[in-house]
C-alpha positions as CSV (number, residue, x, y, z in Angstrom):
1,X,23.7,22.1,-12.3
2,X,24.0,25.8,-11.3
3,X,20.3,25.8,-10.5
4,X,20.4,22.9,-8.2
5,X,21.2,25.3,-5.0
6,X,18.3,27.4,-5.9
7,X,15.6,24.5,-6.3
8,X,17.0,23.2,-2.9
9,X,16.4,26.2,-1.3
10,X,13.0,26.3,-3.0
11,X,12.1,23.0,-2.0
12,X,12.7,23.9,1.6
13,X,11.2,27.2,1.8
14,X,8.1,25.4,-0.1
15,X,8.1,22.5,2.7
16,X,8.9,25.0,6.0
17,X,5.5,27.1,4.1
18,X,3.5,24.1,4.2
19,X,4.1,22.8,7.7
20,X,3.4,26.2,8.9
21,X,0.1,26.5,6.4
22,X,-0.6,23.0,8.2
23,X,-0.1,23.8,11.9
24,X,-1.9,27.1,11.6
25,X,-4.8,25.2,9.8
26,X,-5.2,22.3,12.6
27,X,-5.7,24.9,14.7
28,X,-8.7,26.8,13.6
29,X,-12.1,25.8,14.4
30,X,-14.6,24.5,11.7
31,X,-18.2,24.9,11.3
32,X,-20.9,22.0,12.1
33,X,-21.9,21.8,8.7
34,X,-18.5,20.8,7.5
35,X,-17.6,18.5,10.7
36,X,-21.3,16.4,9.8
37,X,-19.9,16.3,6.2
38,X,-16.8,14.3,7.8
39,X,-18.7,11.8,9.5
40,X,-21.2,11.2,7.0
41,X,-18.2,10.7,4.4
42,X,-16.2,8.6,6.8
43,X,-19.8,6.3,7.3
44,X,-20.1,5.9,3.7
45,X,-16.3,4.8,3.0
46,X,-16.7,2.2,5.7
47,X,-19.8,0.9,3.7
48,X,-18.3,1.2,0.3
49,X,-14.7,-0.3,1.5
50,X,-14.9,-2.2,4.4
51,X,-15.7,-6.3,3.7
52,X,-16.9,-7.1,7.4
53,X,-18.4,-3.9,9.1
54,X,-21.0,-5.6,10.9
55,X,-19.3,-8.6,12.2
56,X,-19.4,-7.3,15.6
57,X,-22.2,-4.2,15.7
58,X,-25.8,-4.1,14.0
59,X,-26.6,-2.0,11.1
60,X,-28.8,-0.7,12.8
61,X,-27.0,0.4,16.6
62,X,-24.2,1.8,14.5
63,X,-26.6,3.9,12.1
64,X,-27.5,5.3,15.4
65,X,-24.5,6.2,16.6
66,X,-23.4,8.0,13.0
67,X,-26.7,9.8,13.4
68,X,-26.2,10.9,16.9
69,X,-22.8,11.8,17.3
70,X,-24.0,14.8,14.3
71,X,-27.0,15.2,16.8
72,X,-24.3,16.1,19.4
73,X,-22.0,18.2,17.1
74,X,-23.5,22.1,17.5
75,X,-20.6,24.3,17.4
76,X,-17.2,24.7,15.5
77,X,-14.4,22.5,16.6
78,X,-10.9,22.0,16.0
79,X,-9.8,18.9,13.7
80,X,-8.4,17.4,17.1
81,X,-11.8,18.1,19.0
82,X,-13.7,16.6,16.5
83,X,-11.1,13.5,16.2
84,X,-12.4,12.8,20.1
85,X,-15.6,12.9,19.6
86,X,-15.7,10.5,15.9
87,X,-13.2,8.0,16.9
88,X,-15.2,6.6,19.8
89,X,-17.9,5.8,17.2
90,X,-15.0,4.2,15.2
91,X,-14.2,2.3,17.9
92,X,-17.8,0.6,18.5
93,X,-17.1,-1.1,15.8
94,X,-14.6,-3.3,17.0
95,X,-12.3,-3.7,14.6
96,X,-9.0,-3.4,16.1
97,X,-7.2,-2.6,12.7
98,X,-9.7,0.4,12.0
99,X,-8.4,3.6,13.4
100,X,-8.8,7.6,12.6
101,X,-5.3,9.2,12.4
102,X,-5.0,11.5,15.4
103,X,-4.5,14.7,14.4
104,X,-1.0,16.2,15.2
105,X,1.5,18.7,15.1
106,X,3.8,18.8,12.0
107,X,7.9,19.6,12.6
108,X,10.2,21.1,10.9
109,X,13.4,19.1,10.2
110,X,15.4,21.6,12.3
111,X,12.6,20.6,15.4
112,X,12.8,16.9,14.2
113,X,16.2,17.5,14.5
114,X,16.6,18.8,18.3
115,X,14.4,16.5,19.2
116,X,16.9,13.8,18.0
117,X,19.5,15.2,20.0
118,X,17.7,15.1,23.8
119,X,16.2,12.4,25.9
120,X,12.6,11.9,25.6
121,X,10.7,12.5,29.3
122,X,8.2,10.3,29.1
123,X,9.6,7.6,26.8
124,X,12.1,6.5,29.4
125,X,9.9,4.2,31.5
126,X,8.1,1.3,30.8
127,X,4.4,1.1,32.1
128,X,1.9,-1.5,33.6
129,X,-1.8,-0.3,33.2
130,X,-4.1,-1.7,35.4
131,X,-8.0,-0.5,35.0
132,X,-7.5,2.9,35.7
133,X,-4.2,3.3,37.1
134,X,-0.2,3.6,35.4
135,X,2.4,2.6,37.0
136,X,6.2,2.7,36.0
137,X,7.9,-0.7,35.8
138,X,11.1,0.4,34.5
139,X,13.4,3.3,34.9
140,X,16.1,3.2,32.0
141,X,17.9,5.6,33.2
142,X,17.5,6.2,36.6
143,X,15.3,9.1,36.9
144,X,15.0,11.2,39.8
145,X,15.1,7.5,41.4
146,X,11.8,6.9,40.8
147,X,11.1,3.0,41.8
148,X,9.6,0.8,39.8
149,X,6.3,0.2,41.0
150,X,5.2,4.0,41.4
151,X,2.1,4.9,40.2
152,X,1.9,8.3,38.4
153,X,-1.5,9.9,39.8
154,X,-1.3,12.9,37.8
155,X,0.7,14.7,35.0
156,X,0.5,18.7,35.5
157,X,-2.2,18.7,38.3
158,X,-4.5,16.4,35.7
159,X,-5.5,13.4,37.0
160,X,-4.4,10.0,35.1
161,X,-7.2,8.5,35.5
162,X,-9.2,10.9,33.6
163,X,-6.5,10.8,30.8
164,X,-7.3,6.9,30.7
165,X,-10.7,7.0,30.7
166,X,-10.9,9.0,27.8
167,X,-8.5,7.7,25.9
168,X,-10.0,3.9,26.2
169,X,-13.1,4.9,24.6
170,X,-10.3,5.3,21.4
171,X,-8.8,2.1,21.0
172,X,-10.7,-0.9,20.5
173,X,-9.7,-5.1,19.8
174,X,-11.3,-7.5,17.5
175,X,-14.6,-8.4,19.1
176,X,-15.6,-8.9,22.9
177,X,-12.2,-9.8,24.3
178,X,-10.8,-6.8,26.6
179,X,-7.2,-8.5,27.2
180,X,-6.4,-6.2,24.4
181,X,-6.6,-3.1,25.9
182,X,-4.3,-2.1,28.4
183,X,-1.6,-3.5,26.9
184,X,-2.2,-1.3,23.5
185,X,-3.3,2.0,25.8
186,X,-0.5,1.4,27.7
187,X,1.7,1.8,24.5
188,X,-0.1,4.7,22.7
189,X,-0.8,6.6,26.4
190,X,1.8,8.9,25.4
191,X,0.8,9.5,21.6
192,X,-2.7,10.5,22.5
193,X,-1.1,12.6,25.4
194,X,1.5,14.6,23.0
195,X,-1.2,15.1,20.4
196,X,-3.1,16.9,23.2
197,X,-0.1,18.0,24.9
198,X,2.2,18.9,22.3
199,X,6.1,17.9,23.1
200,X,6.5,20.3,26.3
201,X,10.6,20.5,27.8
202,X,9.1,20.2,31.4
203,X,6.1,18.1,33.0
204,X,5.4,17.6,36.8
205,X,4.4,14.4,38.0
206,X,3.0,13.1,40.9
207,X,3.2,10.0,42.1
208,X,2.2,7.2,45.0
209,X,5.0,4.8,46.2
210,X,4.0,2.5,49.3
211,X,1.5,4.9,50.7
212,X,3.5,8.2,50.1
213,X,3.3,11.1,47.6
214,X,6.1,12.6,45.8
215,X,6.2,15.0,43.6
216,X,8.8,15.1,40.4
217,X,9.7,17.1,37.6
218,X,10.8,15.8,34.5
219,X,12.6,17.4,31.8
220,X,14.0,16.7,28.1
221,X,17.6,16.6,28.4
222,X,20.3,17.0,26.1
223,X,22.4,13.7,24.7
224,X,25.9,14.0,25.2
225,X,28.6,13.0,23.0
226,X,28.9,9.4,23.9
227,X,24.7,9.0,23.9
228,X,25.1,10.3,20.3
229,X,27.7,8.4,19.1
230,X,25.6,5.4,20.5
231,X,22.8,6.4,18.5
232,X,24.9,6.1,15.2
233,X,26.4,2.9,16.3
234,X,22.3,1.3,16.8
235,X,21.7,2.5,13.3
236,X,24.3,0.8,11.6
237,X,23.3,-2.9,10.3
238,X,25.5,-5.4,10.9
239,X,24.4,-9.0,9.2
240,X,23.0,-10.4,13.1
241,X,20.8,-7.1,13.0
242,X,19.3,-7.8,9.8
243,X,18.7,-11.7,10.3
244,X,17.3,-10.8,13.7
245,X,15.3,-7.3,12.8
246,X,17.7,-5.4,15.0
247,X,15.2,-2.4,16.1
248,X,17.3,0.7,17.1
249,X,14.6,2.6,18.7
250,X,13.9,0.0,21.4
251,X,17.4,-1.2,21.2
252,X,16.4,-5.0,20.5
253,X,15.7,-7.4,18.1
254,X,12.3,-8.7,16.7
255,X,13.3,-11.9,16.5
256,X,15.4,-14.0,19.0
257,X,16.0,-17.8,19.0
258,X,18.1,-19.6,22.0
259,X,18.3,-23.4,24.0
260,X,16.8,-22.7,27.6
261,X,18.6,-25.4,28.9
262,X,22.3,-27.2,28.7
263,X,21.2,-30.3,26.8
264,X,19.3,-28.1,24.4
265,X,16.1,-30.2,24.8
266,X,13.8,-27.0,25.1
267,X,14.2,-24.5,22.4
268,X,12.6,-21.2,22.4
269,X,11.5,-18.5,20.0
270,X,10.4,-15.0,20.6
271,X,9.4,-12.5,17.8
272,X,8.1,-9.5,18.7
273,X,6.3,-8.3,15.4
274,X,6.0,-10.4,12.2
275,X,8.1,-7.9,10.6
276,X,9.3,-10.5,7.1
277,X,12.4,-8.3,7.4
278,X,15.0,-11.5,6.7
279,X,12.5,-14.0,8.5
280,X,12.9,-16.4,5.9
281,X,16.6,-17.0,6.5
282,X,16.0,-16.5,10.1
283,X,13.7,-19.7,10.5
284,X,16.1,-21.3,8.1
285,X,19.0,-21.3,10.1
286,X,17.4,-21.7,13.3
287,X,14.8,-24.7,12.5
288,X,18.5,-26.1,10.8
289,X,20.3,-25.4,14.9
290,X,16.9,-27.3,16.3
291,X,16.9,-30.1,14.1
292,X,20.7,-30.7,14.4
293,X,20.4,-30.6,18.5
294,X,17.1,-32.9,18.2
295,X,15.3,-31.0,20.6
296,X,11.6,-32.6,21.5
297,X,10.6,-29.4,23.1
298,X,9.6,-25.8,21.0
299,X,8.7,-23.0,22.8
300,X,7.2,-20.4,20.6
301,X,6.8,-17.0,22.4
302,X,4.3,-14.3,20.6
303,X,3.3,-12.1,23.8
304,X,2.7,-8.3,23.1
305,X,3.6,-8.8,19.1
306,X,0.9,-7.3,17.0
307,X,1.1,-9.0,13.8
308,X,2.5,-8.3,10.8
309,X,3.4,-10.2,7.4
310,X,1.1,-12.7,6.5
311,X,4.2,-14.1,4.7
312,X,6.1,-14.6,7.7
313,X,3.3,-16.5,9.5
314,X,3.0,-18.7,6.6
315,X,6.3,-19.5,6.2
316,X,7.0,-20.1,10.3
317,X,4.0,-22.5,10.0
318,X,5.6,-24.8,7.3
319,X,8.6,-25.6,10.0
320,X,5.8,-26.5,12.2
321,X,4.0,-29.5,10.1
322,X,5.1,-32.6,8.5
323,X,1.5,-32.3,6.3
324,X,0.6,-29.7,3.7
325,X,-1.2,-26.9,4.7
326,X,-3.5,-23.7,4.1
327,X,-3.0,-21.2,6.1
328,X,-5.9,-18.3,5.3
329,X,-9.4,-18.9,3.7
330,X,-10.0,-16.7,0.8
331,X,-10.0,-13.1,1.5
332,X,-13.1,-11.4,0.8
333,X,-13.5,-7.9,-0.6
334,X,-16.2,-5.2,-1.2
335,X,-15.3,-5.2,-4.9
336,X,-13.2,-5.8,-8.2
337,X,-12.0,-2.5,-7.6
338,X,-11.7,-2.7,-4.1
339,X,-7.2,-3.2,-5.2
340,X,-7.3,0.0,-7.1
341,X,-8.4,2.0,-4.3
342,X,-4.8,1.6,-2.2
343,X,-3.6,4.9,-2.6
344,X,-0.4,4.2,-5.0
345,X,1.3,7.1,-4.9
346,X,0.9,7.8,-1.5
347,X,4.1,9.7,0.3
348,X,5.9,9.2,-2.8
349,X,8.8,11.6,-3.2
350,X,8.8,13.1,-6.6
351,X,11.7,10.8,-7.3
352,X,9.2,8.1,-6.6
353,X,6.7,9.4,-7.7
354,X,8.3,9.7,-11.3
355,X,9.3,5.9,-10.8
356,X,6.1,5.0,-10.0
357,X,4.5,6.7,-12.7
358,X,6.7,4.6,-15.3
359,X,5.3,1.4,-13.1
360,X,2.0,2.2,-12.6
361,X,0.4,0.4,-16.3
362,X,1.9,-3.0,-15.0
363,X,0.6,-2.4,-11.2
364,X,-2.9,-1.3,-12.5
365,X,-3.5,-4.6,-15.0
366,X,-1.5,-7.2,-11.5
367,X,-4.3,-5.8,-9.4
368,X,-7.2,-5.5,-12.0
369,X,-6.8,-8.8,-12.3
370,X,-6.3,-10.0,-8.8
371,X,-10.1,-10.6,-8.1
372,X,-12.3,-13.1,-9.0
373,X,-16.3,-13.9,-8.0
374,X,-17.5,-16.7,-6.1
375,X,-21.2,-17.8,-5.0
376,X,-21.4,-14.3,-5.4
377,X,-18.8,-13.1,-3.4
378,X,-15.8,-11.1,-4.3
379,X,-12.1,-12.8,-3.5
380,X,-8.6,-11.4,-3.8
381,X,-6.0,-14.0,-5.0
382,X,-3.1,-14.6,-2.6
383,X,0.0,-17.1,-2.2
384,X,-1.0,-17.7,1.5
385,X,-4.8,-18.8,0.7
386,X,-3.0,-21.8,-1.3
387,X,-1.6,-25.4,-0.4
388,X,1.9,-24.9,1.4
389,X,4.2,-27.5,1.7
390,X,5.8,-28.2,4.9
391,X,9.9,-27.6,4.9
392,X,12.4,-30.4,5.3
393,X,13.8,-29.2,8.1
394,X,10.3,-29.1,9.6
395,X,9.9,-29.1,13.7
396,X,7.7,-32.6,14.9
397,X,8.2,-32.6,18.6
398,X,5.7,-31.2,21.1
399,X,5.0,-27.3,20.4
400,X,4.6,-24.9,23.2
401,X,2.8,-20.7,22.6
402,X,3.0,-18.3,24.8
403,X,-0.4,-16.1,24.2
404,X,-1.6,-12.5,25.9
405,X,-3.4,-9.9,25.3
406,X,-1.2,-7.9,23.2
407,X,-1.0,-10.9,20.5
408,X,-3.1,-9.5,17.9
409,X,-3.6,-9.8,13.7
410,X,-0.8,-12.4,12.4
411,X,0.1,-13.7,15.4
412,X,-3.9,-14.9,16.2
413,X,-4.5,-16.1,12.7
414,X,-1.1,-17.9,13.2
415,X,-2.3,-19.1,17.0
416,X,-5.4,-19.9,16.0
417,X,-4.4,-22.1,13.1
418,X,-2.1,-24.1,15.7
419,X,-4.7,-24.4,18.1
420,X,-7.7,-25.8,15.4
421,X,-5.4,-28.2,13.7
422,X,-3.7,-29.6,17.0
423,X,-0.5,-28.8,16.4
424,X,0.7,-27.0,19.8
425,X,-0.5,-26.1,23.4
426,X,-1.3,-22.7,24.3
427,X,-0.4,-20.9,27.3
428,X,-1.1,-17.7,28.8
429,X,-4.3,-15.1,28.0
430,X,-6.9,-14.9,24.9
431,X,-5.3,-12.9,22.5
432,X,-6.6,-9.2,21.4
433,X,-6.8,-10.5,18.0
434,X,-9.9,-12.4,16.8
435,X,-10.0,-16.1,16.8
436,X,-12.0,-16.0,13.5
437,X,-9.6,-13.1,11.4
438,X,-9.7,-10.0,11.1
439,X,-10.0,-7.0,8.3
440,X,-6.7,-5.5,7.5
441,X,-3.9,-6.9,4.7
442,X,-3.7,-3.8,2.4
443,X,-5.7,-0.3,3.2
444,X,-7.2,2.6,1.4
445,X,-5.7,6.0,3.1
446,X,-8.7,8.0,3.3
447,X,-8.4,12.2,4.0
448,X,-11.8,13.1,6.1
449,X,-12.4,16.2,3.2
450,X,-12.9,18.7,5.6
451,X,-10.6,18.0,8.9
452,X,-8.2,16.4,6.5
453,X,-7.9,13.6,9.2
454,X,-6.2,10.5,8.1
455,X,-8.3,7.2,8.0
456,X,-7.1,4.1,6.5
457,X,-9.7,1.8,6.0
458,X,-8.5,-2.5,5.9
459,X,-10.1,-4.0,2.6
460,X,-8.8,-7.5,2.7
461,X,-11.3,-10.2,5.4
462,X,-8.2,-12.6,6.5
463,X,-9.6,-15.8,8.3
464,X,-7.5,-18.4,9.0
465,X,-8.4,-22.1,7.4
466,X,-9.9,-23.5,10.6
467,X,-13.7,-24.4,12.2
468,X,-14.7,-21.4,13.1
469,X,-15.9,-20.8,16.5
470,X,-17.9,-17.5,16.0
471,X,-18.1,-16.3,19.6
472,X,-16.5,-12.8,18.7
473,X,-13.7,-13.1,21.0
474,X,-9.8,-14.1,20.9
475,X,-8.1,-16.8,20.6
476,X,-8.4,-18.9,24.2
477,X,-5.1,-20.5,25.9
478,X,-5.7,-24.3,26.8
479,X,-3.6,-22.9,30.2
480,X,-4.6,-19.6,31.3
481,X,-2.1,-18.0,33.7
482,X,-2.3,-13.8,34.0
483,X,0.8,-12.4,34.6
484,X,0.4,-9.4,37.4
485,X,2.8,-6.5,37.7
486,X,4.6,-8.3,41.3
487,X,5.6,-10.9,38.1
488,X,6.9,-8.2,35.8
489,X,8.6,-6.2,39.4
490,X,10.3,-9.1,40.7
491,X,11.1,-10.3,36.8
492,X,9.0,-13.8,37.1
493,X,7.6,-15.5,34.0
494,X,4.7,-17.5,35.8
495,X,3.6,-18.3,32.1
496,X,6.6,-19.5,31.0
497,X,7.5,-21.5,33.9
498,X,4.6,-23.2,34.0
499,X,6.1,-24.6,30.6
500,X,9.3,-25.4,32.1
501,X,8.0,-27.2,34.7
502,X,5.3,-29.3,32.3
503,X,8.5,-30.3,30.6
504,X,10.2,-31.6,33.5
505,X,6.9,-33.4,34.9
506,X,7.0,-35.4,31.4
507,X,11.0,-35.8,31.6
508,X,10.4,-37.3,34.6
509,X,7.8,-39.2,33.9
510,X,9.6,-40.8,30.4
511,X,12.9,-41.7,32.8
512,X,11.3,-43.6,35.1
């Protein structure tokens, strides 16, 4: 016990040490030789690992970009540099789910720390991105009285634009469909600009609002008090924040369920991510309030929720069926030892770490033996890839989704399920997520040997059980309506009122 001060202190010196030894690292150039040896190791993982890697890109156009992006690489560059100039290549591959790590900064807890206590600058407003302009849609807190609707032309005398176009050649959706993009760029703008950036106190903005330019500076402010205390109040979990994934950084909730009108006959559901979090009491209770109200009408609304728990979407789809279902074909995989390669002890504490160790026999043999081979083909065994029963408290009326181009990974397999098998009407844009699946389910956390940049590589092909229609795009609405940033300004749902009003038509109709 007397020790314990001294191995604390140890433990912090050691972790202070290796942050430094980390920042100082991802700052220093490396030789061409060593940067080639990244790529061609990244290549061969994606061969060994990846089930699908030419669904959307010939062998042989992306051998050709492998071989000349090394062509291109001539002189030493930073772990960051070289991160611009590989993920692009990454990218062409279309896989949504398939990502370098950006390389970053590391903090302290003492910086990790003051950062908690002040406001962020950037992460105060909420953005529209159209083609290659931002504009602010929100203003949390009043800024400098910035009006929604401004467009941000440049950030320290750089333009935008240029930041955009660069930074779109990083991110990429399943297949042809460009929905995708803007709104994930518009959400990860900032990441890629910090990573370049680092976290600066001050930026200078300019900015065009009907026809005029003004000129703002921003800066990180301090919380006070009452801010704080609001902080600790968002973390604590109360039972409604745990049955509707209460998320304190956005100050909302994944999942929401109300009646949108006084009779109750329309119902509506909106979960922002697939998080399983309490989900399965969630749908419980609330498929329980729509049965007992006999509503006809279900409005399911999955806009901007990239996916999640395979679980969850099952589990949602058995309220949605009188018949039994499947939800997934089997997932394919490189391998039988394609399960062993998921990194088991990654960021493990050496608490964990010593409880995983203990573990680890019975987690090797349950995924040695989660494989099995048919026609020649290599299958991992899952609950969801099974006949599900539908629930008793199952929805039959009509079903409505509300689609866009931030729906992506469980919430297209999920769509597209209810679209092949009839079940509901789809409304809005084609999803960024693949109508035919998509690689992802579990990963292998690759380290690039030399740059030492992260790159987690899906293993697991997750299609859902329906005709496939092989056209390498997203999951098409049977009602297309865009929503434009005038909508989003003046805080109109065209997409959801177009809904509303198909409801009425048919109430209508039925009365008379």
């Amino acid at each position: 016990m007397k020790n314990y001060p001294v191995i604390f202190l140890l433990v912090i010196f050691s972790s202070c040490s290796s942050i430094k030894k980390h920042n100082e690292k991802s700052a220093l150039p490396i030789s061409p030789e060593h940067l080639k040896e990244d790529v061609d190791y990244a290549y061969t993982k994606l061969q060994q690992m990846h089930p699908q890697l030419y669904w959307y890109i010939p062998k042989q156009k992306l051998d050709y970009k492998f071989d000349s992006l090394k062509q291109t690489i001539t002189e030493p560059l930073t772990p960051l540099q070289f991160y611009f100039k590989l993920q692009p290549v990454i990218a062409s591959i279309r896989e949504g789910h398939l990502s370098l790590r950006i390389p970053r900064k590391k903090f302290t807890k003492k910086e990790i720390k003051k950062f908690e206590q002040t406001k962020g600058m950037f992460s105060r407003f909420e953005y529209y991105i159209n083609g290659n302009h931002m504009y602010i849609i929100e203003n949390k807190d009043s800024i400098a009285g910035i009006k929604p609707g401004t467009e941000i032309l440049k950030i320290n005398d750089i333009a935008v634009s240029d930041y955009l176009k660069k930074y779109r050649s990083l991110i990429s959706s399943d297949g042809y469909n460009t929905t995708f993009h803007s709104y994930f760029l518009k959400d990860l703008f900032f990441n890629f600009y910090t990573a370049e950036n680092g976290l600066a106190d001050t930026a200078t903005i300019e900015t065009l609002y009907k026809g005029k330019k003004y000129t703002y500076t921003l800066s990180r402010e301090s919380k006070s008090e009452t801010d704080l205390e609001k902080d600790k109040e968002m973390k604590k979990r109360t039972q409604e924040k745990k049955v509707n994934d209460y998320v304190a950084a956005s100050n909302s909730y994944n999942r929401t369920f109300k009646f949108l009108d006084k009779d109750s006959t329309i119902a509506y559901i909106k979960v922002k991510s697939f998080s399983r979090d309490y989900s399965d009491r969630f749908y419980k209770e609330t498929f329980a309030k729509i049965k007992k109200a006999k509503s006809p009408y279900l409005i399911i609304d999955v806009r901007n929720n990239y996916g999640g728990s395979l679980h969850e979407i099952n589990n949602l789809y058995s309220y949605l069926t009188d018949q039994p279902f499947t939800l997934v074909k089997p997932s394919q995989v490189t391998s039988k030892n394609t399960p062993l390669r998921t990194n088991y002890f990654r960021k493990s504490t050496p608490l964990e770490y010593a409880f995983k160790s203990i573990a680890y026999p019975g987690y090797f043999f349950a995924q040695a033996f989660s494989t099995y081979k048919k026609d020649g083909k290599v299958f991992y065994k899952m609950k969801v890839d099974k006949p599900t029963k539908p629930k008793k408290e199952a929805f039959v009326g009509k079903v409505f989704v509300l689609i866009n181009g931030g729906s992506f990974s469980a919430s297209s397999i999920i769509t597209s399920k209810l679209k092949n098998d009839k079940r509901a009407t789809l409304v809005g844009e084609e999803t960024g997520g693949a109508n035919d699946g998509t690689v992802a389910g579990f990963y292998s956390y690759q380290k690039l040997p030399n740059t030492r940049i992260g790159f987690p590589i899906g293993l697991l092909l997750v299609q859902p059980n329906i005709n496939f229609r092989d056209d390498k795009k997203g999951v098409t609405p049977h009602v297309t309506i865009s929503e434009t940033m005038k909508d989003i300004l003046d805080k109109k749902d065209p997409q959801l009122d177009w809904i509303k009003n198909e409801i009425a038509k048919e109430k209508r109709n039925f009365h008379n």
